[in-house]
Structures are given as structure tokens and as C-alpha cells.
N, C-alpha and C positions, 0 to 999 in steps of 0.2 A: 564479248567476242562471239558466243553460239550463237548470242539471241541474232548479231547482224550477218554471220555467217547460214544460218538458218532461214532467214527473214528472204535472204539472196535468192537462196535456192528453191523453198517455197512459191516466192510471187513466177518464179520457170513458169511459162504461158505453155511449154511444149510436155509440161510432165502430169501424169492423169492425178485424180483426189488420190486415186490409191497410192502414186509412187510420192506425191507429197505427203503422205499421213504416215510410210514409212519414213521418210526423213525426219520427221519431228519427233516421231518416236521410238522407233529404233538407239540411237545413242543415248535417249536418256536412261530407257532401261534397260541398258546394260551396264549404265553405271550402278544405278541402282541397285542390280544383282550382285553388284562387286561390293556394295556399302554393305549388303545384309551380313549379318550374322551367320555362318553354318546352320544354325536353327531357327532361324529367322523366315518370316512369310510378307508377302504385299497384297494387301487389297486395293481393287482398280476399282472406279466409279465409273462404267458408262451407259452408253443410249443405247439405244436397239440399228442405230445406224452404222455403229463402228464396230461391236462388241466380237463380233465374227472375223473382224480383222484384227484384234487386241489376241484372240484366244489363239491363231495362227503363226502373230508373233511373239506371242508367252512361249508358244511350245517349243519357237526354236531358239530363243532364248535359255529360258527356264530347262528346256526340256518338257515333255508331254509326260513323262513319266513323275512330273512333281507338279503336275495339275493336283488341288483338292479338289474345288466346287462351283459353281456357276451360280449364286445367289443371286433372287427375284427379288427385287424391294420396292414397296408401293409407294413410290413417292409421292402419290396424287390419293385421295378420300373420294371425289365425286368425279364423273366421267363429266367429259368436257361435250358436251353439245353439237357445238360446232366442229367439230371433229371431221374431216372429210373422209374419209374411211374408218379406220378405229379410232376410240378415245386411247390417249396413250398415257395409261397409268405409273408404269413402273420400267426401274433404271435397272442393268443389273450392277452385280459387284461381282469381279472375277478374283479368284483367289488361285496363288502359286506359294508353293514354299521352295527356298530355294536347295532345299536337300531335304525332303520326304520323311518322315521316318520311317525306317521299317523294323520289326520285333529283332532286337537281340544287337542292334546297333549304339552307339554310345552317342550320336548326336543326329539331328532331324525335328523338324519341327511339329507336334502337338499339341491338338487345339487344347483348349480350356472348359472345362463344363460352366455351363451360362448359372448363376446365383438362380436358388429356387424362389417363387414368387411367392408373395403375402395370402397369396388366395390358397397356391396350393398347401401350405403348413397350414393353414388354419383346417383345411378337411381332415386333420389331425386332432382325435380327441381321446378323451378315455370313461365314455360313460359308465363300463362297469369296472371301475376304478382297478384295472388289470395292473398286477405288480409289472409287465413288460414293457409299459408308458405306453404313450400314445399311437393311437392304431386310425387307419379307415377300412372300408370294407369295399368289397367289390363280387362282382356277380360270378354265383357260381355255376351259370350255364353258357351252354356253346355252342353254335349255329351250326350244328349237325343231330342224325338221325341216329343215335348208338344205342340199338337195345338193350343191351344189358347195363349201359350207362342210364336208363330210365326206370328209375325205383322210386318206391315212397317214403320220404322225409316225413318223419314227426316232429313237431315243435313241443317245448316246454308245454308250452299249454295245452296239448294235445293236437292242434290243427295239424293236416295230412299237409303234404305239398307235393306235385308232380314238376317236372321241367315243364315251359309254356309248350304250344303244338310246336313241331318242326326243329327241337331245339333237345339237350342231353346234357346232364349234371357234366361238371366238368372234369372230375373223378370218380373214380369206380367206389361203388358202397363201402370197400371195405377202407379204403384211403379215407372216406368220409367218416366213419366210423372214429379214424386213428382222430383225425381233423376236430371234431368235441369231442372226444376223451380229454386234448389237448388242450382245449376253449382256444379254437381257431376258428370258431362259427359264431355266429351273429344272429339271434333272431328277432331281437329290437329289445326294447327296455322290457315292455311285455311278455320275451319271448311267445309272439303268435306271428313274427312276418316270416317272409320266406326267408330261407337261408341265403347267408353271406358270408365271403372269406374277410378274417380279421389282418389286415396287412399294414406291420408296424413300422413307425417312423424309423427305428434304428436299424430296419432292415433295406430301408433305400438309400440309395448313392445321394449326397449332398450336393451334386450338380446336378444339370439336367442336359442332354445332348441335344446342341443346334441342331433346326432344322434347314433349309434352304430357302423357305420363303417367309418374308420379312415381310410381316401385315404393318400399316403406319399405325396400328391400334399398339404395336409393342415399340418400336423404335421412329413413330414419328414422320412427318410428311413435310415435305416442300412448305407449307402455308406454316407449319411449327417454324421450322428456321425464320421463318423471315419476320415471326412474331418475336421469335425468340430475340432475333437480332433488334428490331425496334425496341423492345425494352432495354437494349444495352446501347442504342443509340436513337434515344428518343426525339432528338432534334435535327433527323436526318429522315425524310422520306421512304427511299430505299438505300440503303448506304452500300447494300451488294446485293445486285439483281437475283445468285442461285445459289444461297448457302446450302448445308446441309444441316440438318437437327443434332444438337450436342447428342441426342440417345439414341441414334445410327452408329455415330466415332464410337462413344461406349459401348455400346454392344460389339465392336470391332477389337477395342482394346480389351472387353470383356473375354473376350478369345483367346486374344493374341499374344497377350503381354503379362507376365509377371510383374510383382513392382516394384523390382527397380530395371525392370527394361528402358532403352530410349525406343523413341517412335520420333520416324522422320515423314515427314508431310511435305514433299517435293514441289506440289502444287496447293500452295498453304490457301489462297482464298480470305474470306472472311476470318477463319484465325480457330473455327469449330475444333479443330482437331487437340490446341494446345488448352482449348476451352473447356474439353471433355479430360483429359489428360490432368488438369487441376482439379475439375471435380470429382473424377473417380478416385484421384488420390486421399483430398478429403475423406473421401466416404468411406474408404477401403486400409487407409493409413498407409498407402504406398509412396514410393516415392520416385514415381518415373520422370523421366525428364523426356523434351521436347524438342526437336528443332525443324524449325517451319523454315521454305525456303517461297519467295514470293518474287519474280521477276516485272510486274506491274505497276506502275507508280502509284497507286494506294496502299503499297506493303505497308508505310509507315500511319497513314492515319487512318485506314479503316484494321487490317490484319493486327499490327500490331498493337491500333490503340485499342482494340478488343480485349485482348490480354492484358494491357494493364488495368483494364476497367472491370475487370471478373476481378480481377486477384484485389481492387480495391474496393469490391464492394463483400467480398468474406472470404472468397477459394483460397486465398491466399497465397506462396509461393512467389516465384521472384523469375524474372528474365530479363535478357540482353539482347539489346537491337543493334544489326549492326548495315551497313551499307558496304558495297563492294567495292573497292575503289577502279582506277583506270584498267581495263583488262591487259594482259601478259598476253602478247604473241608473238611465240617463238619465228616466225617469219621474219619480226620487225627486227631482228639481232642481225639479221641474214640481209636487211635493207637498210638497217640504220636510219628507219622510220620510228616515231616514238620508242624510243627506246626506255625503259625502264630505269630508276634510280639502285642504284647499288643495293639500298636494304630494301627494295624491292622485291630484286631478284633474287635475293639471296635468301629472304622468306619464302620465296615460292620455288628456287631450287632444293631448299632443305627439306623442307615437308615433304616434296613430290617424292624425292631420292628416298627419304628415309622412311617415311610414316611417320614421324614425333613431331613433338611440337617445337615449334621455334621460340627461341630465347633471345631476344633483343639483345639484353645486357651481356650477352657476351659477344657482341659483334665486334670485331677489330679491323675498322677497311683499311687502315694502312698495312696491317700484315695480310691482308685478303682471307682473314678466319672469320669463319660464320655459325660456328656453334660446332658441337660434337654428338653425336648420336650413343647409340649402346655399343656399338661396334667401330665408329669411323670418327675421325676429326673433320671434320669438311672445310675446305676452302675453295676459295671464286678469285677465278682473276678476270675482274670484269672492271669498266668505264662506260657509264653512255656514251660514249664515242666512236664513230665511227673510223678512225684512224688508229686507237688505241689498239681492237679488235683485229683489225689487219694485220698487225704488227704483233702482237701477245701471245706469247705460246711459253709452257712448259718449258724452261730450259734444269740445266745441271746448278748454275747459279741456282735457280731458285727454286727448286726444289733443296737444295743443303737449305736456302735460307728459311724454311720452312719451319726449323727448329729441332729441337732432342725428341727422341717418338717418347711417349708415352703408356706405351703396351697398345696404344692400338692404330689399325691402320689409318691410313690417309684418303681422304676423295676429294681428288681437286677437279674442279672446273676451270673449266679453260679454251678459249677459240682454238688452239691446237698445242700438240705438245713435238718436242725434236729431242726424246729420249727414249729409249728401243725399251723393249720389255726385262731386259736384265737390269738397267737401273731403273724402273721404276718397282720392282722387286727389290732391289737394292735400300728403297728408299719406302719400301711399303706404299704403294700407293697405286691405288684406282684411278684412273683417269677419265672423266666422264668430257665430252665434247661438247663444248656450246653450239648450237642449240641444241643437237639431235637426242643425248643422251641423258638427259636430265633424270629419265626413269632407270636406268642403270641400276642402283641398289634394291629398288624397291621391286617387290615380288616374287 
């Protein structure tokens, strides 16, 4: 129903790119704000042509006040040639959280420190087999002119040392003094190099804080994906013209997600997202779950059959595909144009009303009961019929015939009702109106 409802309004010859680009995207993420979590965040992928109009409508969305960051990502390794004005290297990622944290708050969303790399723990070592473990060193002067920060260093082996020209020890003599008393100084295995601070591994943080630009030397480029995807479908030419690199998603999820967050992927694509999602978990022993949503008729053999072909060839894990069936419009109730099947509607008035999940096995359409929630019994008096509906309302009959209460209230559906608010009081009971009020309980 959006996509043809959207599809309408879009091809509009009379509305400018801008005022179609808020139709398309406006509704969606507002739903999407309402999916997230209180501490929950969304990363956006775009171009340099839209990105200005995305951060506009984030703010009044979101709010401007739960902007984090404006991420640069090099999707491209080599500038393009032909290029008519610039080579256009890199996409950004905008990021929103949809309730910020701020100190002394109880929810809000907070990034994650990104895993240290193999290169940096290795400049970890312990030459002078220091009982404190492993140490590196680093420079103990500073790009300034402090006289009295400029004194002479003797080494073990006697060699003097001054700071180079233009430059001053980075503590004052007597702090250095404290510094090898302590053996916080370094003058090499010879002790004859210049001095240096000894700085230990269990004095640094185990993460390491994002930066905002994203070189493809760390997470990967446009030409990765599409290698990547070729090896998972090798008897496909290009199987998706612009995926993304599984180690972009990861470094997203690396942020974003604990493990057992879910991550939702609205515009799933090639399937990268549930791709990356199965291997960080291997590698991390989390256990996040997934859900891709794919409106384009390759959901099932390129998206989805991506996921099954990761998890069979080691990621391992499990999912479920499913297809949408005929869309629900409330209009059609009102025209008695496709009109929906009774467990139709009744799956899609229960969820909408309540939030829970619907229970088949307890649908009873001759008594018009469609399940119970935490709070409510719910019932429908509905027929695809367009004569039924004309006719059908809430009466006194049939609310007695509804049954003995149970401790909890009633929510009947119904094209209308002819009982005042004293007996439906009488008889516990919400009465939600076909079509208009199917959201009634919920929120």
C-alpha cells in the first residue's frame, strides 16, 4: 500500500526533487524513530547530493539536539579521471540517537570504543623485563620554547642530552628526576639514547575512541563489496550494482550494538548488514539478531540468498524469510473494495491495538474472539461484506453474549456500536471503531 501510495505521489510532474524526496522520506523515518529503543541510534548512508537535506530532516525529526556526528567514508581508493569537476571519493554516514545521553541520566544512547588493533598491542613490549608488564615509550619533548624546561639529561652511560632546537623537556627537572627514580624513563637497552616516557599497557583504556573519517584502508571500499559479493555469488556477474563492505556494517555495529542488541536494516540491499551481524557475532560470541526489510523483487534471491549462503558456508546462525502478503487498507472497509479475510484483520487489528503478538490458535470467529493481550480480551465483529458492515454494531444482545469477564477488560471492534458509555462501563468494554480506531490501545 506506501510503496503504490508513494509511487503516486512521487511521479507528481507539479512537485519539485525536494518536495518529492520529503515524501519518500519523511514517513519512513518517523517510523523508524518510533522502532528505536530510548537508547537506541540510526546510521544513514548518503551522497553529497542529498546529505544536506537528510541532516535538515533528522533535526526535525530527531531533534538537532541528538545529532552525534557527520561521518566521511572513502568509498572509492583511486580518483576517477574522468571526473568533470571533482573525483567523488566518499559517501557520508549521518548519525542520530534518538535520546542523547547526558551525565547522570538513566537511558541515552553511548557509543562503544572501537577494539584495539593487532599493530597497536604489539608496540607493547617489556625489554627490561619491568615487574609492571608491558610498556612503550614516547617522546619526552614539546613544541615549545620553556627555559627552565631546558636542562641537561645524563644517560646511564654518561651521554648529556638537551631538548632538539625550538623545542623543551616536557616536565620540569624535578618531575624528571621523580620519573627514573621510579624507572618511568627509557634510554634504550644501552641506556645511551635520548630519554623517553615508559607508558604501560594497563595504564590505557581497552578501547579506542572513533574518529569521524573513515579511510577505506580501515573499513573498506565500494570495489571490496562487490569482491566481496562475487565470491558469495560466483556465478552471478554483478548480482547488486552498490553493496556496502561487511567492515563498514562492522564498524557500525562495533559502535552501536551490544550483543544481544537487534539491528534493523530498513533498506536491506544486498543482505551486508545481517552479513556482518553473523560475523561479528562469531568472532565476539554475541548474539545479535537481525531484521532486514527489502521492498525490491531480489529480496529473495539476491538479499536473502546471501544469508543463507554466509551461515552455510561457516558464520553460522539461522533466519526466516518471509513475504508480505495482500496489503490492509483501511479505506477498503469504508468502500468494501478488497476487503480482507476475518484472520486477516484480526492479526493486524491485534498487533496494531496492543503491541503483542498474535496467537492464531486462539481465534474463535464464530464468537468474534481474537486473542487476549495483558490487559484486554479483544474481539472483532467483522465479515468481508459489504452489507454485513452496514448493518453490524455493538448492541446489548451482544455484548451479554460476549461471555463471564475474566478480570479483564474488553476491546471490541466493531463498524459501530448503539450503547451509551454507562453500559459499556457496565460491561467493561473499550470500543474501538472500524476503521478509524484500530490504534486506540496502543501508545
Amino acid at each position: 500500500m506506501f510503496k503504490d501510495w508513494l509511487g503516486k505521489i512521487v511521479d507528481n510532474e507539479d512537485m519539485t526533487r525536494h518536495d518529492k524526496w520529503l515524501c519518500m522520506m519523511t514517513p519512513r523515518l518517523k517510523l523508524l524513530r518510533e522502532l528505536l529503543r530510548d537508547d537506541g541510534v540510526i546510521f544513514i548512508s548518503i551522497d553529497d547530493n542529498e546529505q544536506h537535506r537528510l541532516r535538515q530532516l533528522m533535526d526535525e525529526i530527531f531533534g538537532q539536539e541528538n545529532f552525534i556526528t557527520n561521518i566521511i567514508w572513502q568509498k572509492k581508493f583511486s580518483p576517477q579521471n574522468d571526473a568533470k569537476y571533482f573525483s567523488d571519493n566518499h559517501d557520508f554516514i549521518i548519525v542520530y540517537a534518538k535520546h542523547k545521553y547526558q551525565t547522570g541520566e538513566t537511558t541515552g544512547w553511548t557509543r562503544n570504543l572501537l577494539p584495539r588493533t593487532k599493530n597497536m598491542e604489539q608496540r607493547f613490549k617489556n625489554p627490561d623485563n619491568d615487574p609492571r608488564g608491558k610498556w612503550s615509550s614516547s617522546d619526552m619533548t614539546v613544541k615549545r620554547v620553556t627555559p627552565k624546561d631546558i636542562y641537561p639529561i645524563k644517560s646511564p652511560s654518561g651521554k648529556t642530552f638537551y631538548p632538539p632546537k625550538g623545542r623543551s623537556w616536557s616536565i620540569s627537572q624535578k618531575s624528571f628526576l621523580k620519573a627514573v627514580k621510579e624507572n618511568n624513563v627509557w634510554f634504550g637497552t644501552k641506556g645511551s639514547n635520548m630519554p623517553r616516557y615508559k607508558r604501560f599497557r594497563t595504564n590505557v583504556q581497552e578501547g579506542i575512541v572513533p574518529v569521524t573519517v573513515w579511510l577505506h584502508n580501515d573499513v573498506g571500499h565500494n570495489q571490496n563489496a562487490k569482491q566481496e559479493l562475487k565470491k558469495i555469488f560466483p556465478e552471478s556477474e554483478t548480482p547488486f550494482s552498490t553493496p556496502k563492505p561487511t567492515s563498514l556494517i562492522k564498524r557500525v555495529l562495533e559502535l552501536s550494538t551490544n550483543k544481544d542488541d537487534i539491528v534493523l536494516d530498513s533498506f536491506a540491499g544486498s543482505g551486508t548488514t545481517a552479513h556482518a551481524v553473523l560475523q561479528l557475532n562469531k568472532e565476539d560470541g554475541g548474539n545479535r539478531k537481525f531484521i532486514l526489510v527489502e521492498m525490491e523483487d531480489y529480496a529473495d534471491k539476491i538479499t536473502a540468498e546471501r544469508v543463507r549462503r554466509v551461515i552455510k558456508k561457516g558464520l553460522g546462525g539461522s533466519f526466516s524469510y518471509f513475504e508480505l502478503g495482500d496489503p490492509i487498507e483501511m479505506e477498503s472497509i469504508l468502500s468494501g473494495k478488497n476487503l480482507p479475510s476475518f484472520k486477516e484483520l484480526a492479526r493486524y487489528v491485534f498487533y496494531t491495538a496492543t503491541g503483542e503478538e498474535f496467537d492464531e490458535s486462539e481465534l474463535d470467529e464464530k464468537h468474534q474472539f481474537i486473542g487476549q493481550s495483558k490487559t484486554h480480551e479483544v474481539f472483532l465483529f467483522y465479515k468481508p461484506d459489504l452489507e454485513y458492515l452496514r448493518n453490524t454494531a455493538l448492541t446489548l444482545d451482544k455484548a451479554k453474549a460476549l461471555g463471564k469477564l475474566n478480570g479483564k477488560k474488553r476491546l471490541v471492534f466493531a463498524p459501530t456500536k448503539y450503547l451509551d458509555q454507562n453500559y459499556l462501563d457496565q460491561y467493561q468494554i473499550d470500543f474501538a471503531q472500524l476503521p478509524f480506531e484500530i490504534y486506540k490501545m496502543k501508545g
